[in-house]
Backbone bond lengths (Angstrom), bond angles and torsions (degrees), N, CA, C in turn:
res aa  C-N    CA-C-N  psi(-1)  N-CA   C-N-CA  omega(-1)  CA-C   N-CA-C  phi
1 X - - - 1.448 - - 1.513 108.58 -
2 X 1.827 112.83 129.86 1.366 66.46 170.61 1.647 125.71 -126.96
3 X 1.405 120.91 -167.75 0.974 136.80 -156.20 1.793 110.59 -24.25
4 X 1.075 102.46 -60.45 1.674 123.45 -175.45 1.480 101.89 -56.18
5 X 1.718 140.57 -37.30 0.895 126.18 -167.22 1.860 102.90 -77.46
6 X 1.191 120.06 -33.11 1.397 109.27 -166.24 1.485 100.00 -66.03
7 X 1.626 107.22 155.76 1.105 132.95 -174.76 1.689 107.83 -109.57
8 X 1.092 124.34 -26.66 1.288 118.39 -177.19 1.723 107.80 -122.43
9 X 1.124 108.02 151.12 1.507 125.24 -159.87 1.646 87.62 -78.69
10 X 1.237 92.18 152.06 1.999 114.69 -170.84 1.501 107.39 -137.09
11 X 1.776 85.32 125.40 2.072 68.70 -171.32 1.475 88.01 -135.29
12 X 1.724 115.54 152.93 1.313 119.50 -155.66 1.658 97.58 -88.11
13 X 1.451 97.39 135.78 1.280 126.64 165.62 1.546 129.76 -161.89
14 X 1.342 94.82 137.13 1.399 111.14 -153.70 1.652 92.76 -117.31
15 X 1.342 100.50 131.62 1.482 114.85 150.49 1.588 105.07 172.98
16 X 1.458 106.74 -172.17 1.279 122.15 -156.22 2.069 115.73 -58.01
17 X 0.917 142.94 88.52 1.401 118.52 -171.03 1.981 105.72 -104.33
18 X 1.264 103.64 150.54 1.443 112.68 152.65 1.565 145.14 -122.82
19 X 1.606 98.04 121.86 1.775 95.99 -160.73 1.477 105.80 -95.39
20 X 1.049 117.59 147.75 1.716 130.96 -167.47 1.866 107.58 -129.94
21 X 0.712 128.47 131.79 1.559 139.32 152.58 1.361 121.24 -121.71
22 X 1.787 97.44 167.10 1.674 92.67 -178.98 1.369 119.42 -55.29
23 X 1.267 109.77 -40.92 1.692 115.57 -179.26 1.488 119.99 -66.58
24 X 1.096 119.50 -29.09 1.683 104.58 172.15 1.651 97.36 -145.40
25 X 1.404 112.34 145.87 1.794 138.81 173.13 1.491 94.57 -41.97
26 X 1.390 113.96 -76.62 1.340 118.35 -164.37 1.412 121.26 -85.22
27 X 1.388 163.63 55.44 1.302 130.41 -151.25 1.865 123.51 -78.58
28 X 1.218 89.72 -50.60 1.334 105.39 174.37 1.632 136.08 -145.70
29 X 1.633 110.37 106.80 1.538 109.75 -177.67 0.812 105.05 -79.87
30 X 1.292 148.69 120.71 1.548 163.15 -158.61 1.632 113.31 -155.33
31 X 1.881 92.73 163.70 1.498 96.58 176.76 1.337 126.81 -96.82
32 X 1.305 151.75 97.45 1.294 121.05 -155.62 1.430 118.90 -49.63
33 X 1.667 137.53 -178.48 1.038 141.08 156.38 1.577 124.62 -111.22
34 X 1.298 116.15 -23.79 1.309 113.86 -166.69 2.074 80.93 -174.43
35 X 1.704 90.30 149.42 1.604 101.92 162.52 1.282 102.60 -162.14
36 X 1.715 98.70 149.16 1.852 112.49 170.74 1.445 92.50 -128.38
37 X 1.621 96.38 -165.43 1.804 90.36 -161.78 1.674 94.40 -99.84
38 X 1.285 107.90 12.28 1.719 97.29 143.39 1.316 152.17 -108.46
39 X 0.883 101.94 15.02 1.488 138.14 -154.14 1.599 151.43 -179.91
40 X 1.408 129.19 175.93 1.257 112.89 -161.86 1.406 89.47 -150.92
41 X 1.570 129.21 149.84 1.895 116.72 137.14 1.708 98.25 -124.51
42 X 0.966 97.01 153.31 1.536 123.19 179.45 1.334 116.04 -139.19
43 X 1.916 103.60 112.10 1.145 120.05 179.75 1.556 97.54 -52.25
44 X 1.533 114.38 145.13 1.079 124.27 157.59 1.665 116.79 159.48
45 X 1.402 123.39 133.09 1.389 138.51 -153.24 1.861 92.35 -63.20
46 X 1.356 134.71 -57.32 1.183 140.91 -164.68 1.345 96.50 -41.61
47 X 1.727 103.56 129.33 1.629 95.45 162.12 1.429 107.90 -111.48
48 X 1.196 128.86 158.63 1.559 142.46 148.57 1.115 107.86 -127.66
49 X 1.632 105.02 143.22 1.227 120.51 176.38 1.238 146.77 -70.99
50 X 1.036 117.76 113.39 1.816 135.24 -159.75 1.665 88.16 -33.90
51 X 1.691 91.04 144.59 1.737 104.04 -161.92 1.534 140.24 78.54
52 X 1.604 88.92 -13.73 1.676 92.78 171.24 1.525 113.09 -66.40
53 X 1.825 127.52 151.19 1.309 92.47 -177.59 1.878 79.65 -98.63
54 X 1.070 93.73 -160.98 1.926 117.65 -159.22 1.555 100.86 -143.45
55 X 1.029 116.79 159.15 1.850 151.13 152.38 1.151 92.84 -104.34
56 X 1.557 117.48 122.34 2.003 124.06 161.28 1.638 98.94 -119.02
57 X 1.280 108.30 125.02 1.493 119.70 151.36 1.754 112.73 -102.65
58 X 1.185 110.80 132.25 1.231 111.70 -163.43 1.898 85.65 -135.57
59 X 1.239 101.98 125.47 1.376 128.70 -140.42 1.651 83.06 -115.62
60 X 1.233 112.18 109.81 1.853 133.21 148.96 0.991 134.87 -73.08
61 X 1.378 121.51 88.56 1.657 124.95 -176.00 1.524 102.96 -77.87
62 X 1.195 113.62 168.59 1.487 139.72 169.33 1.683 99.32 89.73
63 X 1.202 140.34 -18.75 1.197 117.54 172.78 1.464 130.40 -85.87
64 X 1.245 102.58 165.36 1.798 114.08 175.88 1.794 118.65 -28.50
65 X 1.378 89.74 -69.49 1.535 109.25 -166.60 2.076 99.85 -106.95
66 X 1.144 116.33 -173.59 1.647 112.76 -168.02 1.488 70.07 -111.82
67 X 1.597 89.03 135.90 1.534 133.70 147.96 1.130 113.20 -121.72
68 X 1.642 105.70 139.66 1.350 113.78 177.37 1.806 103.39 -149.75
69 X 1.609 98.82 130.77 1.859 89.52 162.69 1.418 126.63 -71.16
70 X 1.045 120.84 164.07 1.587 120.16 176.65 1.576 97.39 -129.80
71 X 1.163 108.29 121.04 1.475 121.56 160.26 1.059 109.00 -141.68
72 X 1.865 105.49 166.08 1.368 119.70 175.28 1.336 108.41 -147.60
73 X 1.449 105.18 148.71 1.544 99.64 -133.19 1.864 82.04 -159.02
74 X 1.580 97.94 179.58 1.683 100.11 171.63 1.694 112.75 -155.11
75 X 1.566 113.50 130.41 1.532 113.12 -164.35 1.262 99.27 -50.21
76 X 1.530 117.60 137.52 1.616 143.50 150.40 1.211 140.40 -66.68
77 X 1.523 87.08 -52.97 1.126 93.21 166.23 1.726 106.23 -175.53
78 X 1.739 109.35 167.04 1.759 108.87 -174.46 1.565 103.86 -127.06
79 X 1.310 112.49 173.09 1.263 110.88 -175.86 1.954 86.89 -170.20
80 X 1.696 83.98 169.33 1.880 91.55 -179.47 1.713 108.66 -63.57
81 X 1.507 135.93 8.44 1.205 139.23 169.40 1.422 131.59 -106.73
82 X 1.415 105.78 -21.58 1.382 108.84 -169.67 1.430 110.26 151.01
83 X 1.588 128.16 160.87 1.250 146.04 -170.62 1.553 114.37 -76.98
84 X 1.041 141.58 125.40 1.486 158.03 137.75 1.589 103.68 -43.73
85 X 1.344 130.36 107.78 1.475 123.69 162.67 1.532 110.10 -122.36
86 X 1.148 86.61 135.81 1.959 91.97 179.05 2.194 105.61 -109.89
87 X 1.018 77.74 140.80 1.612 94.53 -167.39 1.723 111.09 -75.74
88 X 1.035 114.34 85.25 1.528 118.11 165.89 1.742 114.36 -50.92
89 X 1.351 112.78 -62.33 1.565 91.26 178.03 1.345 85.96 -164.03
90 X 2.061 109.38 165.17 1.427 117.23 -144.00 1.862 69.16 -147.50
91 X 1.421 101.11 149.21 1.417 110.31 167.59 2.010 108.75 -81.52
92 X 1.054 125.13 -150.76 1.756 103.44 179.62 1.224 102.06 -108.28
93 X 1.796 126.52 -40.17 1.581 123.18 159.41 1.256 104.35 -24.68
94 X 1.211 121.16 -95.82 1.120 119.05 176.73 2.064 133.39 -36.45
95 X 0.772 100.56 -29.41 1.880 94.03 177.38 1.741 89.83 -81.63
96 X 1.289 127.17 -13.62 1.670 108.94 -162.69 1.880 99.42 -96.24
97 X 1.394 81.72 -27.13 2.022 87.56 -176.85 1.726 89.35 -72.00
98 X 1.247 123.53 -58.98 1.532 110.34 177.45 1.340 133.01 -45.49
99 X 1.222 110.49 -49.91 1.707 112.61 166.40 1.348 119.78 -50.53
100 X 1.317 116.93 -50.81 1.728 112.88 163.14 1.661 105.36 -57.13
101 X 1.273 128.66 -59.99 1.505 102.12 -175.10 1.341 117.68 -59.51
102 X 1.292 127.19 -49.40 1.187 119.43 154.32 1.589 124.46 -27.98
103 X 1.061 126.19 -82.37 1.636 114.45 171.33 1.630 116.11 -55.71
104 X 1.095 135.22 -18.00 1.353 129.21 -166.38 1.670 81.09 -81.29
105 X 1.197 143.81 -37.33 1.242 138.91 -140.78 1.607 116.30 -112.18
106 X 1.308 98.48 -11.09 1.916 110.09 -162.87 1.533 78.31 -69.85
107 X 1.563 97.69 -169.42 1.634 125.26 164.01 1.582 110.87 -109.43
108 X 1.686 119.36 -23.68 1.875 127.53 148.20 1.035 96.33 -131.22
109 X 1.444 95.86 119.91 1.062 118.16 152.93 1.389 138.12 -65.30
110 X 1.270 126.84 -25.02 1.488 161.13 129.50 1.970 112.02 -15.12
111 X 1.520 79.73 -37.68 1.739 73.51 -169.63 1.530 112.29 -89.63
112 X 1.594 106.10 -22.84 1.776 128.42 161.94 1.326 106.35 -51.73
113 X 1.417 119.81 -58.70 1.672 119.08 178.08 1.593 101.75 -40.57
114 X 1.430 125.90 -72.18 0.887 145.57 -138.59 1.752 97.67 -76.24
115 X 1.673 116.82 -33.18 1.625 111.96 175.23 2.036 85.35 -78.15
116 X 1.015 125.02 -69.53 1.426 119.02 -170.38 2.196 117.01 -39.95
117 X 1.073 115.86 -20.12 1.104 129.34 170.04 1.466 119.62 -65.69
118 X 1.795 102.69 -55.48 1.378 112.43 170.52 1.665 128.47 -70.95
119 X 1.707 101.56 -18.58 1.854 102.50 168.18 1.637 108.26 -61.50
120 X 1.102 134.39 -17.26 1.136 118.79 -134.19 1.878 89.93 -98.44
């Protein structure tokens, strides 16, 4: 996709994610590459086909106990690097742990308020 079409700011973050479909438990343990609060891509060779929807666990290092987001979401799109997933719906734990990574991570943070202002 490119750059000009996204609408919401993407800020790089990397860590562990896991994608699930109806057809198989596991599909892909992967790293993410970049996330906004619509979305995700995750380096990784596995393809599925644009439109499948997905289960994403997106796996939080550095804390005490395991955190993990739960979203569900549906492939966007693929490429020779990894999957495009767009986020169908986030429980609120989860959208509030994202908005802080999301703002902890932008370069304005100001302008995250302001895309998180307009989801609502």
């Amino acid at each position: 996709m490119d750059e000009e079409k996204r609408k919401k700011t993407r800020v790089h973050f990397r860590t562990q994610v896991i994608l699930k479909t109806d057809e198989s438990e596991i599909v892909a343990e992967a790293n993410s590459k970049d996330i906004s609060m619509k979305g995700i891509f995750v380096n990784t060779e596995k393809k599925i086909p644009v439109g499948t929807p997905c289960d994403i666990e997106i796996l939080l290092t550095g804390t005490s106990t395991k955190l993990a987001l739960t979203v569900k979401g549906v492939i966007k799109r693929q490429d020779a690097s990894g999957l495009g997933v767009a986020f169908d719906s986030i429980d609120l734990d989860s959208y509030i742990h994202l908005k802080n990574i999301i703002m902890y991570n932008a370069s304005d943070p100001e302008d995250i308020e302001k895309e998180v202002s307009s989801l609502k």
